[in-house]
FIPAKE-900992 format. One record per residue: x, y negated, z of N, C-alpha, C, O in turn. Coordinates in steps of 0.2 Angstrom, whole numbers, plus 5000, padded with zeros to 4 digits. Layout:
! residues N
XYZXYZXYZXYZ/...
! end
This chain:
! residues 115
530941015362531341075365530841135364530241135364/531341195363530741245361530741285369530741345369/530841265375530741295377530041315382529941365386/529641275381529041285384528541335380528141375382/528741325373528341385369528741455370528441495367/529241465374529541515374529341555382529141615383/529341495387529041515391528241535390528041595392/527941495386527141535386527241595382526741635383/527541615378527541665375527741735380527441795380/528241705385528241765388527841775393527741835396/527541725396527041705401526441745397526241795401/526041735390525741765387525541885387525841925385/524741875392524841925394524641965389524542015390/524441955381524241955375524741985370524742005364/525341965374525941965370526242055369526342085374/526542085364526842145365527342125369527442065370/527842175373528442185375528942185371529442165373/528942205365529542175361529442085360529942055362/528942065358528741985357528941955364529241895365/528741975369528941945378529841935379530241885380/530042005377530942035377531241965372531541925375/530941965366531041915362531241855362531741825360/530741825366530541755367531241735373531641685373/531141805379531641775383532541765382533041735384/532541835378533141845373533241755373533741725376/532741725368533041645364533141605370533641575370/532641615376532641555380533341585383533741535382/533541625385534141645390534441625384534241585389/534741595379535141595374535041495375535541465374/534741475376534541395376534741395383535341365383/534441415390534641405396534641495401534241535402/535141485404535041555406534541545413534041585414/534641485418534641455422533641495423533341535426/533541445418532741445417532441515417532041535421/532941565412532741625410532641665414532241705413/533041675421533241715427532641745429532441805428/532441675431531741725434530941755431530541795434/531141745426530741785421530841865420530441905420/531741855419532141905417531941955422531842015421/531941925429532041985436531242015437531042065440/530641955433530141985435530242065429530242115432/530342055423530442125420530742195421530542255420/531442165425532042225424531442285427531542335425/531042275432530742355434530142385429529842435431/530042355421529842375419529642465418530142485415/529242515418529242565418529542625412529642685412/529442575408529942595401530742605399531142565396/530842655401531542645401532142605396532642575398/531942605391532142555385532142485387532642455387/531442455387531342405390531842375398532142315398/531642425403532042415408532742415405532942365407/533142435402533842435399534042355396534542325398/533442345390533442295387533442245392533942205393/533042235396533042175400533842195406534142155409/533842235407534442265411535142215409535442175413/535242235399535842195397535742085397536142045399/534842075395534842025396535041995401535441935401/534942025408535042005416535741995415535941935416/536142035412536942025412537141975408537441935412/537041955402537241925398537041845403537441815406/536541835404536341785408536741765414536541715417/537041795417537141805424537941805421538341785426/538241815417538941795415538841705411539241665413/538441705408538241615405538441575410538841525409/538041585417537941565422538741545425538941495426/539041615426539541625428540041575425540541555429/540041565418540241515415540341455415540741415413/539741435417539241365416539141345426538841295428/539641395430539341375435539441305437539041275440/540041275435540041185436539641155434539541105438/539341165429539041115426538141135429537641105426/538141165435537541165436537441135443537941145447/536641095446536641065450536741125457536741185455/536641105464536641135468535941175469535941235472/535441145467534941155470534741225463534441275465/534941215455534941265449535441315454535241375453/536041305457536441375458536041425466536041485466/535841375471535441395475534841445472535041505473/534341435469533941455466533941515461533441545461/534541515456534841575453535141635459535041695459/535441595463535741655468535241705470535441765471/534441665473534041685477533641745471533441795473/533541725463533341765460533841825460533741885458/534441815461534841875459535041915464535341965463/534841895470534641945475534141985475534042045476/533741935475533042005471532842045466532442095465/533542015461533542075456534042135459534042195457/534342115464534742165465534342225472534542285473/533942205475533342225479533042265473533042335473/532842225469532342275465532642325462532242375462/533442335459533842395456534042415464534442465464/533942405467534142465475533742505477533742565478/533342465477532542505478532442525473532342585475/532242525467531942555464532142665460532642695459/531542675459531642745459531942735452532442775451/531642695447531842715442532642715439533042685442/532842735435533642725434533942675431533742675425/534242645433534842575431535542615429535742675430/535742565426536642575425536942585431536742555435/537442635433537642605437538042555439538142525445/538342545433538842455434538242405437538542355440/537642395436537442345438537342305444537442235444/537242345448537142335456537742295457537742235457/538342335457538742315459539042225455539342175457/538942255451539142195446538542115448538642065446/538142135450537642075454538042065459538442025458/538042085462538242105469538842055469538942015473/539442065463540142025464540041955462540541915462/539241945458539141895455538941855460539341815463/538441855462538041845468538541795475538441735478/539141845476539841825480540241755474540341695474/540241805469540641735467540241665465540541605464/539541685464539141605464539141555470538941495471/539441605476539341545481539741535483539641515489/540441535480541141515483540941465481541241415482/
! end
C-alpha cells in the first residue's frame, strides 16, 4: 500500500508545501479516513492559497466520508467527527479568511455523521 510513504511525505519537514499538499491530495484519494487529520493540521496554514487548497481538500474528503459513512467502523466515524470539530474550531477562530460556505457546511456534516 502506498500509503505509509505518503504519510511520511507529508510528515517530511524537508518537504516543499506543494510536495506535502500532494501527497495528501493521493492519500485522501486512497482513504479520506486517514487523511482528515493531516488535512486539519494544514487548513490554518498562513498562505492563503495554500489555506484554500487544503480548504477544498477538507471538503472533498469530508463528502468521501459522507459517502462511505456505512462502510466505516464506529470507532473511524468517532474519530473523524472529533477531527472535524477542530477543523471547525480552527476556521471560527481563526483571523485568517476561509470560504464562507465552509463553516457551515462542517457544521451540517459534523450533524449528519452522527445520526
Amino acid at each position: 500500500s502506498a500509503i505509509p510513504a505518503y504519510i511520511n511525505t507529508i510528515e517530511d519537514k524537508q518537504n516543499s508545501k506543494s510536495i506535502v499538499r500532494g501527497a495528501a491530495g493521493a492519500l485522501q484519494k486512497i482513504d479520506s479516513v486517514i487523511a482528515i487529520p493531516y488535512i486539519v493540521k494544514n487548513i490554518s496554514d498562513k498562505d492563503k492559497n495554500y489555506r484554500l487548497s487544503w480548504t477544498r481538500l477538507l471538503q472533498d474528503a469530508v463528502n468521501g466520508i459522507k459517502r462511505d459513512k456505512n462502510d466505516l467502523s464506529q470507532a473511524e466515524l468517532s474519530k473523524t467527527i472529533s477531527e472535524l470539530e477542530t477543523a471547525l474550531k480552527i476556521i471560527e477562530n481563526s483571523k485568517n479568511d476561509f470560504p464562507q460556505h465552509i463553516a457551515p457546511f462542517l457544521r451540517e456534516s459534523i450533524v449528519e455523521l452522527k445520526k
